[in-house]
VEXDREN-2710 file (C-alpha; in Angstrom, 1 decimal):
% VEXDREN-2710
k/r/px/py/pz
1/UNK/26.2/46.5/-34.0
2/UNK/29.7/48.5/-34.6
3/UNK/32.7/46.8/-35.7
4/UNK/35.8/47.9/-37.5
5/UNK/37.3/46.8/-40.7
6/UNK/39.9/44.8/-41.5
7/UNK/42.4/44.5/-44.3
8/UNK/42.2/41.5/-46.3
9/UNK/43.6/40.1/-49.3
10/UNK/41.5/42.1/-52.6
11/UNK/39.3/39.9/-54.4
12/UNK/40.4/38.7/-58.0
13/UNK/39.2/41.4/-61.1
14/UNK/36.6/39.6/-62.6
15/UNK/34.4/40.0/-59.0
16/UNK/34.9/43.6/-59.2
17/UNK/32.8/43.5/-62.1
18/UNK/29.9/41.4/-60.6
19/UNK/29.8/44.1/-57.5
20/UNK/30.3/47.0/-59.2
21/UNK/26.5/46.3/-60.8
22/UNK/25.6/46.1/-57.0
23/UNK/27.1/49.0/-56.0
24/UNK/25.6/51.8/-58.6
25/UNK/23.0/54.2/-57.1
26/UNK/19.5/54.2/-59.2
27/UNK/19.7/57.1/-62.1
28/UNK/16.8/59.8/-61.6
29/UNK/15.2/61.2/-64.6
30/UNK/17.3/63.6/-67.1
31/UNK/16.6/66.9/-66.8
32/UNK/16.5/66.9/-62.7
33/UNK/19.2/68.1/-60.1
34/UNK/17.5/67.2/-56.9
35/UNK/20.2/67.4/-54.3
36/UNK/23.5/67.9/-53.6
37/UNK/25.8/66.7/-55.9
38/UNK/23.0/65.7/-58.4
39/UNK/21.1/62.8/-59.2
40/UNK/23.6/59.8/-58.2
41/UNK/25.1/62.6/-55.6
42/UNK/28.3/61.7/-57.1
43/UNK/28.8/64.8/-59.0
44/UNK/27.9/63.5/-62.6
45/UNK/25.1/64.9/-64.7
46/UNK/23.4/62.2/-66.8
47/UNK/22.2/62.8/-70.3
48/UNK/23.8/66.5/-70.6
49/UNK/25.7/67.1/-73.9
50/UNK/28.0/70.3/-72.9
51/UNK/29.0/72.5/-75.7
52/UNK/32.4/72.4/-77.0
53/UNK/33.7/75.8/-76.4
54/UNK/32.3/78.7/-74.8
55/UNK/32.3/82.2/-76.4
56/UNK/34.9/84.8/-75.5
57/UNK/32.8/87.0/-73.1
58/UNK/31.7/83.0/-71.3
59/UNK/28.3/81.3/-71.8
60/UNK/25.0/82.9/-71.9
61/UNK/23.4/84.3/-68.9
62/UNK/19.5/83.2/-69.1
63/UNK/18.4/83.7/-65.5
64/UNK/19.2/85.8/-62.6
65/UNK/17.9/86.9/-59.1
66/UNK/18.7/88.4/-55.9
67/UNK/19.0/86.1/-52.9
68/UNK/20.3/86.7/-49.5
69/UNK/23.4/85.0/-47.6
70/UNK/24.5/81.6/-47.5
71/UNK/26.6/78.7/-49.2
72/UNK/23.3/76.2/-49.8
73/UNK/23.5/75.1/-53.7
74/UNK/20.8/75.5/-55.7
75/UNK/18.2/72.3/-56.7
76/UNK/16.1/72.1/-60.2
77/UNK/13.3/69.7/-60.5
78/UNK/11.2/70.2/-63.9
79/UNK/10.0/74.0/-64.5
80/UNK/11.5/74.9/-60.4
81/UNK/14.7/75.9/-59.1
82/UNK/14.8/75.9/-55.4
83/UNK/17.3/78.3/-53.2
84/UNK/17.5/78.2/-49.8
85/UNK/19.3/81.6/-48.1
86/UNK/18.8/83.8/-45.6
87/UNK/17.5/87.5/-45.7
88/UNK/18.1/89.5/-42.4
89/UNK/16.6/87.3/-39.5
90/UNK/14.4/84.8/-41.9
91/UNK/16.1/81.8/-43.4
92/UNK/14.5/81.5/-47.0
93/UNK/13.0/78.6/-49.3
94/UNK/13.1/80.7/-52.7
95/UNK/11.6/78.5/-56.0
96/UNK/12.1/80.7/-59.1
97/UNK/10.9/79.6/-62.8
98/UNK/13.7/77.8/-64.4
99/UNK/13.0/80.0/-67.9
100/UNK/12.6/83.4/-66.3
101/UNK/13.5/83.4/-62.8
102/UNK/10.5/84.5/-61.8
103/UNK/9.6/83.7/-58.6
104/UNK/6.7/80.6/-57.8
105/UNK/6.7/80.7/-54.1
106/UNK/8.5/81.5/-51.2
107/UNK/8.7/80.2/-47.5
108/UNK/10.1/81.5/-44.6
109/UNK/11.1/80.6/-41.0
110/UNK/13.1/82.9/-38.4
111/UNK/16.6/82.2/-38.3
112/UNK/18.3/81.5/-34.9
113/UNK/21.8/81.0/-36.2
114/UNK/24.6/84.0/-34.9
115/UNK/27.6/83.0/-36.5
116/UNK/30.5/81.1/-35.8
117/UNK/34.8/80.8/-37.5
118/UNK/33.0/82.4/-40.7
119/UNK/31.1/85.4/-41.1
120/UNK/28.3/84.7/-43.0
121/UNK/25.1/83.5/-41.7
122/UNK/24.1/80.8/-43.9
123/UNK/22.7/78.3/-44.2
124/UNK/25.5/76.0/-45.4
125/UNK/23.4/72.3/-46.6
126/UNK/21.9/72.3/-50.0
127/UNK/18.3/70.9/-49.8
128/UNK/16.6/68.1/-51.3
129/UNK/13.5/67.5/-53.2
130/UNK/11.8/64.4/-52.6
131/UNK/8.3/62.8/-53.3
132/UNK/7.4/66.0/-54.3
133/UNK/8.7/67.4/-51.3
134/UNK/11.2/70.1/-50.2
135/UNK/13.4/69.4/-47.1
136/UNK/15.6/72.2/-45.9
137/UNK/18.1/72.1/-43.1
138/UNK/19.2/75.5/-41.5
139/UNK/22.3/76.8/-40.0
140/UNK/20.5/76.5/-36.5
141/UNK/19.8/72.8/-37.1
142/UNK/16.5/73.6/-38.1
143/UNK/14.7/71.3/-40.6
144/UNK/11.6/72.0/-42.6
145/UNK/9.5/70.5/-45.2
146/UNK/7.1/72.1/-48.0
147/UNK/5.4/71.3/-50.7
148/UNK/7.6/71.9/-53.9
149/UNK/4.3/72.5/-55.6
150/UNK/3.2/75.7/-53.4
151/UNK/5.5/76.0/-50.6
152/UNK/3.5/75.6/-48.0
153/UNK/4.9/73.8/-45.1
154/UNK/4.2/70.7/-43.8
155/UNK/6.2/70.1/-40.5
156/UNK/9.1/71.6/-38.9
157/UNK/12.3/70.4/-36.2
158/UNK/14.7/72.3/-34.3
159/UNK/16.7/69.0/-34.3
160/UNK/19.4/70.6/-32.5
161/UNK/17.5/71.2/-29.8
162/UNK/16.0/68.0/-29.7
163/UNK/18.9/65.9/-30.6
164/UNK/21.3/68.7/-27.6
165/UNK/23.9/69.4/-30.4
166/UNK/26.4/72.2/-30.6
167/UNK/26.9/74.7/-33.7
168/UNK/30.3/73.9/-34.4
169/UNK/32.6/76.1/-36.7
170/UNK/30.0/76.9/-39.0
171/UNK/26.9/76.0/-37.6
172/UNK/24.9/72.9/-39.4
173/UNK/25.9/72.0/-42.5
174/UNK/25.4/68.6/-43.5
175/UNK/22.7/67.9/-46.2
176/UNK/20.2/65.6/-45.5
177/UNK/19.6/62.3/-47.5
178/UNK/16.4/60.7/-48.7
179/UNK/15.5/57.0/-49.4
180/UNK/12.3/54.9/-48.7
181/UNK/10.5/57.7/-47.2
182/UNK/13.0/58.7/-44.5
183/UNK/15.1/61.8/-44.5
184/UNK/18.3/61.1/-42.7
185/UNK/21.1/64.0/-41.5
186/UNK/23.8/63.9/-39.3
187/UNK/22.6/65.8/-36.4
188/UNK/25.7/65.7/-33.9
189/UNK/23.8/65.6/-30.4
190/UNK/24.9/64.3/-27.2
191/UNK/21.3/62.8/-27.3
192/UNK/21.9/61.0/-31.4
193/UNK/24.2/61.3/-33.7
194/UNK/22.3/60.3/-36.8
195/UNK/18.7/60.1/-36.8
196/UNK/15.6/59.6/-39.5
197/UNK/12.3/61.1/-39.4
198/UNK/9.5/60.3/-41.8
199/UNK/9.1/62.6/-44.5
200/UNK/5.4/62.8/-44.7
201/UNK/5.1/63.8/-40.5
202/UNK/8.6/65.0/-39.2
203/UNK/8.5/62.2/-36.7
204/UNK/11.9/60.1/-35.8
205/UNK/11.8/57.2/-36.9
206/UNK/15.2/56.1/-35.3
207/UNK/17.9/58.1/-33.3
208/UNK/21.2/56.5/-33.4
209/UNK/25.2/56.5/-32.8
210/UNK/27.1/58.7/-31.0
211/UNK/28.8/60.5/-34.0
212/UNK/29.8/64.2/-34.4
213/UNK/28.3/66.4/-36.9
214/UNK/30.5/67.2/-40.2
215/UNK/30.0/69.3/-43.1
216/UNK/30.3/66.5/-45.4
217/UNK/26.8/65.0/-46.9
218/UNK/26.0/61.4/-47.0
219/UNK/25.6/59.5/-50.2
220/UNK/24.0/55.9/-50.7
221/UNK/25.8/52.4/-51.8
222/UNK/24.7/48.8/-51.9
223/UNK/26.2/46.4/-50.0
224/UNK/25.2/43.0/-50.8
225/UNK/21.5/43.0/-50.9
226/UNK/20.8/46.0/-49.0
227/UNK/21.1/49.7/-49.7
228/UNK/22.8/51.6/-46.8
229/UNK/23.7/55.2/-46.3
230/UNK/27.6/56.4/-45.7
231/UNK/28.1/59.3/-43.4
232/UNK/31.4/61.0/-43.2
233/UNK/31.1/62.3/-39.8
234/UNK/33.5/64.3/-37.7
235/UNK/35.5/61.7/-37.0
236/UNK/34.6/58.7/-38.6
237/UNK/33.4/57.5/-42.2
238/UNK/29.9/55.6/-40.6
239/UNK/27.5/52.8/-42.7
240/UNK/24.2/52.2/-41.3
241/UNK/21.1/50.1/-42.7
242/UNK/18.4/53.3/-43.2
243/UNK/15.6/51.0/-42.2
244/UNK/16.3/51.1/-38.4
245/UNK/19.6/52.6/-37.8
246/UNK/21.9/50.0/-37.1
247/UNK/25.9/50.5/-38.1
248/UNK/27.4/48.5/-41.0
249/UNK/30.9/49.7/-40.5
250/UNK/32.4/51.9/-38.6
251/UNK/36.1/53.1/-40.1
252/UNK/37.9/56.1/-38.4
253/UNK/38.0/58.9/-40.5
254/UNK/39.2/62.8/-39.2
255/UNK/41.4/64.3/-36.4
256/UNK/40.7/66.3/-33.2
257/UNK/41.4/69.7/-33.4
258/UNK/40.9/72.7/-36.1
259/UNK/39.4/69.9/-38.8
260/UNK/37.0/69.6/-41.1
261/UNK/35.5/66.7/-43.0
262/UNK/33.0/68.8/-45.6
263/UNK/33.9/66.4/-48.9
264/UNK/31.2/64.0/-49.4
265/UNK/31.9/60.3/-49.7
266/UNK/32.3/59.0/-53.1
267/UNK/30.8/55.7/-54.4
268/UNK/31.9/54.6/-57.9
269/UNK/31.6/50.8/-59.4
270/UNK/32.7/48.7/-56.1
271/UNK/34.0/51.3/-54.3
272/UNK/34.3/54.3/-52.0
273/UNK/36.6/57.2/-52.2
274/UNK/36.9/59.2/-48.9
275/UNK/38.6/62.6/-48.5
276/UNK/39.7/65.6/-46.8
277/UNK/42.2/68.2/-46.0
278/UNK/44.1/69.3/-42.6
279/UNK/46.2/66.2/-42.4
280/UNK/43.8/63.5/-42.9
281/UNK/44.1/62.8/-46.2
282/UNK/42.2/59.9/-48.6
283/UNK/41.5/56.7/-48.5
284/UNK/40.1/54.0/-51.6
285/UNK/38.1/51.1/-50.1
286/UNK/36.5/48.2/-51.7
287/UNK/34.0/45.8/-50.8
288/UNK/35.1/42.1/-50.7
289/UNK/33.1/38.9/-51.5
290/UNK/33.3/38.5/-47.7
291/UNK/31.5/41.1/-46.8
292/UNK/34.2/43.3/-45.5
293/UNK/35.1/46.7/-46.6
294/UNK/39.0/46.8/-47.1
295/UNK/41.8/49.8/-47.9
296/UNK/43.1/49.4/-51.1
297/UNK/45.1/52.3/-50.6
298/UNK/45.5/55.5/-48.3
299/UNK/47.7/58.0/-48.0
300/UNK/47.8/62.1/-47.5
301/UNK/49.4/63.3/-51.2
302/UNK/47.3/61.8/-53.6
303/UNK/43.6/64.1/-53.1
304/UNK/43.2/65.6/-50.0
305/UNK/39.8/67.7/-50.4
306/UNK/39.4/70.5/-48.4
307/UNK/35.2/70.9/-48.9
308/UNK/34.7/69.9/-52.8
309/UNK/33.9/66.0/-53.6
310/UNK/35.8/64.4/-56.5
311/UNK/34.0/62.8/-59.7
312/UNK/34.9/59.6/-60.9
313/UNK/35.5/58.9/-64.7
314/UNK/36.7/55.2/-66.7
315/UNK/39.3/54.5/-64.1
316/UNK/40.2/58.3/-62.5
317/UNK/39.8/60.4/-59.9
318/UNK/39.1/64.5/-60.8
319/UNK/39.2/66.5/-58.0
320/UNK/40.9/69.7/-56.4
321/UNK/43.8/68.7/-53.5
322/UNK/44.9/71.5/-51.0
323/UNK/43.2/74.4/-49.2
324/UNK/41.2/77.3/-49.6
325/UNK/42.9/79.3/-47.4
326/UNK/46.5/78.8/-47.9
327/UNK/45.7/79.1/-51.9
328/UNK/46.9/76.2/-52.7
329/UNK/44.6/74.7/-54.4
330/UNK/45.6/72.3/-57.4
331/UNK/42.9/70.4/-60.1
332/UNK/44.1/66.4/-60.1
333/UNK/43.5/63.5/-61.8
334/UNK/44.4/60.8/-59.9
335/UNK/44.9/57.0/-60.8
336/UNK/42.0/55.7/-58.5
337/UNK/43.4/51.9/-58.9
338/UNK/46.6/53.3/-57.6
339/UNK/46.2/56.8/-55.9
340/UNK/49.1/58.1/-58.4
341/UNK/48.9/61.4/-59.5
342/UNK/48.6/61.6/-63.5
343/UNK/48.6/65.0/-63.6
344/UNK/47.7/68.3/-62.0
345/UNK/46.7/71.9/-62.7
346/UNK/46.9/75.3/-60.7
347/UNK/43.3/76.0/-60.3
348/UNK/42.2/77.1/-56.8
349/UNK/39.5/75.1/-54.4
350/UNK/37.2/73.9/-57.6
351/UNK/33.7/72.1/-57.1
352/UNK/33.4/69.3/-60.4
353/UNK/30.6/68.6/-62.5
354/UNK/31.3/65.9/-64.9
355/UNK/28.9/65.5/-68.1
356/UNK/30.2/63.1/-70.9
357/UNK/33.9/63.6/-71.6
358/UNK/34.1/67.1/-70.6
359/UNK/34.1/68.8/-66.9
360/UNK/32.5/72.1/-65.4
361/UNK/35.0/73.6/-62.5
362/UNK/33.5/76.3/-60.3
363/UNK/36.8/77.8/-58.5
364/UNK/35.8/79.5/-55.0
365/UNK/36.8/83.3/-56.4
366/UNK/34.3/82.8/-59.5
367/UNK/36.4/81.4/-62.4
368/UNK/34.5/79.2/-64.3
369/UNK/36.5/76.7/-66.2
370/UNK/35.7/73.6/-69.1
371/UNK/38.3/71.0/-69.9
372/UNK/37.9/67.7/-70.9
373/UNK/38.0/64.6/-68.6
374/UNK/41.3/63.1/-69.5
375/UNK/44.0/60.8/-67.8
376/UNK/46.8/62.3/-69.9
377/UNK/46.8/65.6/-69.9
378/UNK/44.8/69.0/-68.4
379/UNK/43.2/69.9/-71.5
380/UNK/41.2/73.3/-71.0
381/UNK/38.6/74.6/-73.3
382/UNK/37.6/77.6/-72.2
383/UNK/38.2/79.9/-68.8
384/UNK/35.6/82.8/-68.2
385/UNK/35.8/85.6/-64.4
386/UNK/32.0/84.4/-64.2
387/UNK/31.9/86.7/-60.7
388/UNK/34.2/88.9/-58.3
389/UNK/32.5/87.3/-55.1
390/UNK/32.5/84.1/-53.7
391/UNK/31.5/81.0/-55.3
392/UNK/32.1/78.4/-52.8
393/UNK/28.3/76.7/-52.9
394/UNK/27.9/73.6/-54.8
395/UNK/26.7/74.6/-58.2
396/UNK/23.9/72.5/-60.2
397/UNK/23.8/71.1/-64.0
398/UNK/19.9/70.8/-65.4
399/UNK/19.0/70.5/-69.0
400/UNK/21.9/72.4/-70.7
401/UNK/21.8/75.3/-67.8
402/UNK/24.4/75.7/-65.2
403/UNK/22.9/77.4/-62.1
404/UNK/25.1/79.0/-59.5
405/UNK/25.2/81.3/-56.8
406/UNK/27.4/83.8/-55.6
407/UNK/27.3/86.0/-52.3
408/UNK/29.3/89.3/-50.6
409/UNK/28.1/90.0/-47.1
410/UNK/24.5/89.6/-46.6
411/UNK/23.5/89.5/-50.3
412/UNK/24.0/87.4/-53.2
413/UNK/22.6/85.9/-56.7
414/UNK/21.5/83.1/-58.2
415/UNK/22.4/83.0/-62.1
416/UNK/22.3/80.6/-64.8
417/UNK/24.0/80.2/-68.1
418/UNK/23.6/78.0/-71.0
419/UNK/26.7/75.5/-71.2
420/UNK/25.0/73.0/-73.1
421/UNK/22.6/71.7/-75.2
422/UNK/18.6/72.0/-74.1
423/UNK/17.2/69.0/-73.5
424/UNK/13.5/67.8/-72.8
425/UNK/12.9/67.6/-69.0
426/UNK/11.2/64.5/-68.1
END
């Protein structure tokens, strides 16, 4: 059953501490980048010790390969690094060798998507590996799952079709989310907004809500004794229990119009950050002893996101606030108790990959940039033109190797460089 939250009065200190224990996702194996945003999907690499300084000409280049269209992020899991993209009218599963980039396997399905606001073709959602699985979901709504071993496919949806759900702006771009054997993914339809279908057969499981589709990705918290899933949709930032679909809370999120909600939702000790551009703006919320999830804070000057999610570090927000296409685009730290700005930085629309005490920024026009994470100061290592074309997927951090894609028109490549040290993969 929906219902909307209240304010209430913020529970004293020492209970934050008690639910934040509650309210951290489980840590996957070092090593492994096996979805968006990385293990926790909260944009922080466990285990990776970066180096301290780049050299002048930027780090290392140890991989490379040619790859198609899109804005899909790259995945590592052991010795494989999946990319999904599209060449011509095929939309592509690609897993190269992590050492060599040499390719393992490849699967392909015709593409159906014709474009939409942006030119390029896609897809847009960065898969996910799961019980040794790969689940893909393309620009036409199409999902697909093969075996990360050999890529050979096990099932296949046109959930658009089945689900009667529009393209949008930029087609489907919300990536999927796996836990206890379901794969759930903001659809959109006039038939379900959500739904979950079991990863072994493709089957739904549950079809639920009447929510729009978004481009932001879902992300899981706990909330009291139970794990649920938190969709920013395209209009509202939706909880539901993954077992059978039913809504948590409901708390409106978005505006009508020429919007976008692409940032994912945040979870971070007893908390979740939500944020976006276009006059919506960000909002901190807590989870009480009650139950209840209450607004600490909101407002539209602190971290408004246009497409790239925050990370969260001892007691601050780093982020990029402003747009891609009015170049605006700043690097913040932000006083997430508070939603003060400590300070910012002219960077351009940056995606954020925290590891220790230092951050990786991937601007949108291919500037790479390290600084460390610090609440006083912007405090830059090094700066490197990793590439003239656009960066805008989601880049991944595995085992002291940044991977990375880049694309111009209809072609592109993925590339990784050596940022930090090697460690074993588990």
């Amino acid at each position: 059953m929906r219902f909307a939250t209240q304010v209430d009065t913020i529970m004293p200190r020492h209970k934050w501490i008690i639910f934040s224990l509650l309210l951290t996702p489980t840590i996957l194996s070092a090593g492994d980048w096996p979805q968006i945003l990385g293990p926790t999907r909260s944009g922080t690499a466990q285990d990776e010790e970066l180096l301290a300084k780049w050299p002048e000409d930027g780090p290392k280049e140890i991989l490379s390969a040619k790859i198609g269209s899109g804005y899909a992020g790259p995945i590592i899991k052991g010795d494989k690094v999946i990319q999904f993209h599209r060449l011509e009218d095929q939309e592509v599963l690609s897993c190269f060798d992590v050492t060599n980039g040499k390719v393992i396997w490849t699967h392909k399905t015709k593409a159906y998507y014709r474009g939409g606001v942006n030119a390029d073709l896609g897809p847009r959602a960065t898969p996910l590996i799961a019980d040794n699985a790969v689940v893909s979901f393309g620009a036409a709504g199409d999902m697909t799952c093969v075996s990360l071993a050999d890529g050979k496919q096990r099932w296949i949806r046109n959930l658009s079709t089945d689900y009667e759900a529009a393209d949008g702006y930029f087609g489907a771009g919300s990536s999927p989310i796996e836990i206890d054997g379901r794969v759930l993914v903001n659809v959109g339809g006039r038939k379900a907004g959500i739904v979950a279908l079991d990863l072994k057969t493709g089957k739904t499981v549950w079809a639920k809500t009447e929510e729009k589709a978004s481009y932001s990705s879902p992300t899981l918290m706990k909330y009291g004794q139970k794990t649920i899933v938190v969709f920013i949709t395209r209009l509202n930032c939706v909880a539901l229990d993954p077992a059978d679909g039913q809504v948590v809370f409901t708390i409106p999120f978005g505006k009508t119009g020429p919007t976008v909600n692409a940032a994912a939702p945040l979870v971070f000790e007893s908390q979740l950050f939500i944020s976006s551009s276009y006059g919506v703006g960000a909002k901190l919320l807590a989870l009480t002893s009650a139950g209840k999830m209450v607004e600490r804070w909101g407002n539209d000057e602190s971290m408004s996101s246009q497409y790239s999610t925050c990370v969260y570090k001892d007691g601050f927000l780093y982020g990029t606030h402003g747009r891609e296409d009015f170049a605006n685009g700043v690097m913040r730290c932000v006083d997430a108790k508070t939603g003060e700005v400590a300070w910012q930085q002219s960077t351009g629309v940056a995606h954020t990959i925290l590891a220790g005490d230092k951050m990786i920024m991937l601007t949108s026009d291919g500037t790479l940039l390290l600084a460390h994470a610090n609440s006083k100061e912007f405090k830059q290592l090094s700066e490197v033109q990793i590439s003239t074309n656009s960066t805008r997927a989601i880049p991944a951090l595995s085992n002291g190797r940044l991977f990375l894609r880049d694309n111009r028109g209809v072609s592109g490549k993925l590339a990784a460089y050596l940022v930090g040290q090697l460690l074993k993969v588990v």
